[in-house]
Structure formats: C-alpha cells, structure tokens
C-alpha positions in Angstrom: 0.0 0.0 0.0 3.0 2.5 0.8 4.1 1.9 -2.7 1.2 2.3 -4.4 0.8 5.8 -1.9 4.4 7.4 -2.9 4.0 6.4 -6.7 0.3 7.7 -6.6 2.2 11.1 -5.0 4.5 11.7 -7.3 2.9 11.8 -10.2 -0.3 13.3 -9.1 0.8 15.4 -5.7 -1.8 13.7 -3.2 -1.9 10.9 -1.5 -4.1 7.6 -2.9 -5.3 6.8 0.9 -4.9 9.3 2.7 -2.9 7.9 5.6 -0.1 8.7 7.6 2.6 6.4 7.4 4.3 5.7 10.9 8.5 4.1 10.6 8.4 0.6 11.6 11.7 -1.8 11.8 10.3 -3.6 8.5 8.8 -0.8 6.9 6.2 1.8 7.0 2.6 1.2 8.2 -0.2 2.8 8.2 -0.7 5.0 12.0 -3.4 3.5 13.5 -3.7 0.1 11.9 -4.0 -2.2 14.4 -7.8 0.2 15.0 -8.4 -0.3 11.5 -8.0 -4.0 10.9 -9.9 -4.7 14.5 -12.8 -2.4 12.9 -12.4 -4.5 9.4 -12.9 -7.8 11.2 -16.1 -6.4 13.4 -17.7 -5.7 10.2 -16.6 -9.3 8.5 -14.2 -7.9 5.7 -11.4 -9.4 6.7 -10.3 -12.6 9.1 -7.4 -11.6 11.0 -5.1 -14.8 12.0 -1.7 -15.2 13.4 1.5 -17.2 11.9 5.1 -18.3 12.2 6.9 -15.7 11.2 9.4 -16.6 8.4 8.8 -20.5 9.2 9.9 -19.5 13.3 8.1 -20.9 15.9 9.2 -18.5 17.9 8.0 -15.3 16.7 4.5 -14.5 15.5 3.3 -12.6 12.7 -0.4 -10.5 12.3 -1.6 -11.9 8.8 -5.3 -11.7 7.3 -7.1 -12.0 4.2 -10.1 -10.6 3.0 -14.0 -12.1 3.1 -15.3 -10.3 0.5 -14.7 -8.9 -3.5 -13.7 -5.4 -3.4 -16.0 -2.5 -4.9 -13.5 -1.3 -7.5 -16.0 1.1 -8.3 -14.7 3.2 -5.4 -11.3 3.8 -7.7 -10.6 6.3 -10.0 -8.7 4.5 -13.3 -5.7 6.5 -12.8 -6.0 5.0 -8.9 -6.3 1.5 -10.6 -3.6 2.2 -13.5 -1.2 3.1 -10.1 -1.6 0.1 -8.4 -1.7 -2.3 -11.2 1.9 -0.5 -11.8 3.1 -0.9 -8.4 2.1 -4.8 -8.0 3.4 -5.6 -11.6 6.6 -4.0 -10.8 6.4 -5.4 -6.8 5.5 -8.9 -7.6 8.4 -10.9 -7.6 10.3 -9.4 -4.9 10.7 -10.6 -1.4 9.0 -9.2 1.7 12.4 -8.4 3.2 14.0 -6.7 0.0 10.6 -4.7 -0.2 11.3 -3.5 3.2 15.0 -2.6 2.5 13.5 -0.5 0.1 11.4 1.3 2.6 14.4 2.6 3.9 16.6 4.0 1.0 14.1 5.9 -1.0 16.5 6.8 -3.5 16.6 3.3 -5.0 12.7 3.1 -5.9 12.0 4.2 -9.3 8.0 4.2 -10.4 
C-alpha cells in the first residue's frame, strides 16, 4: 500500500489513501492500523489470524485475508492504473528486500 501511496504522490501530488505512514523496523505502516484491521474484522471484511513468522516458531506474525470482493467502483482508473503499476513491478520481490526499500528511497524508481 506505501508503494502504491508514494507512486500515486509523485505523479499526481496527493496521497491515494490518505494515511499517515508511521516508521516501523520492516517498513512503513499505516498509524493507527491495528484500530483499522480490528474495525475491518467487526464488520466481516477481513479474518485476522496469526503465523510463524518466516517459518519460526518463535516469533509470530499479524496476517489476514479478506472475506469479501472489493467494490472497484470506489477507484478512480488512474488510482487503478497506479496500483496495477506498483504490483506488476512489486511482484516478484521478497517481503524483506521490499522492506529494505522502505528505507533507501532513493533506490525506488515508479
């Protein structure tokens, strides 16, 4: 989502979301979103479970998936064209190179 939200901003000077990001040790994240994914479960969008965190017993990690289709009719095409870019571009790479990213700006090119 981050990526999607700094490609969206540089070519069209506003955000996609609208969120704050907060820096994490792995990345960005959204402020707030441990509130927003409790809210998304009340309602039944999403399941929220928890896993082994990179195959580790030992450490946990928040996962979910979604329960329902989304209503891309809430997008805007050039919000769709955006993200469509960023996950072609996104979808090979590994979580942790993704989130060495995150922290040398300079290297992402959209």
């Amino acid at each position: 989502m981050w990526f999607s939200d700094r490609a969206f901003m540089y070519k069209y000077s506003e955000t996609l979301t609208g969120l704050e990001y907060i820096k994490m040790q792995y990345g960005p994240l959204p402020k707030k979103y441990e509130k927003t994914l409790k809210e998304l479960e009340i309602k039944g969008v999403i399941h929220i479970y928890q896993s082994n965190a990179y195959g580790n017993d030992d450490k946990k990690q928040i996962c979910f998936h979604s329960l329902i289709e989304p209503n891309m009719s809430d997008f805007k095409a050039k919000e769709i064209q955006i993200i469509d870019e960023v996950m072609a571009r996104l979808k090979d790479e590994r979580a942790v190179d993704l989130s060495k990213q995150t922290h040398f700006l300079n290297t992402l090119s959209f």
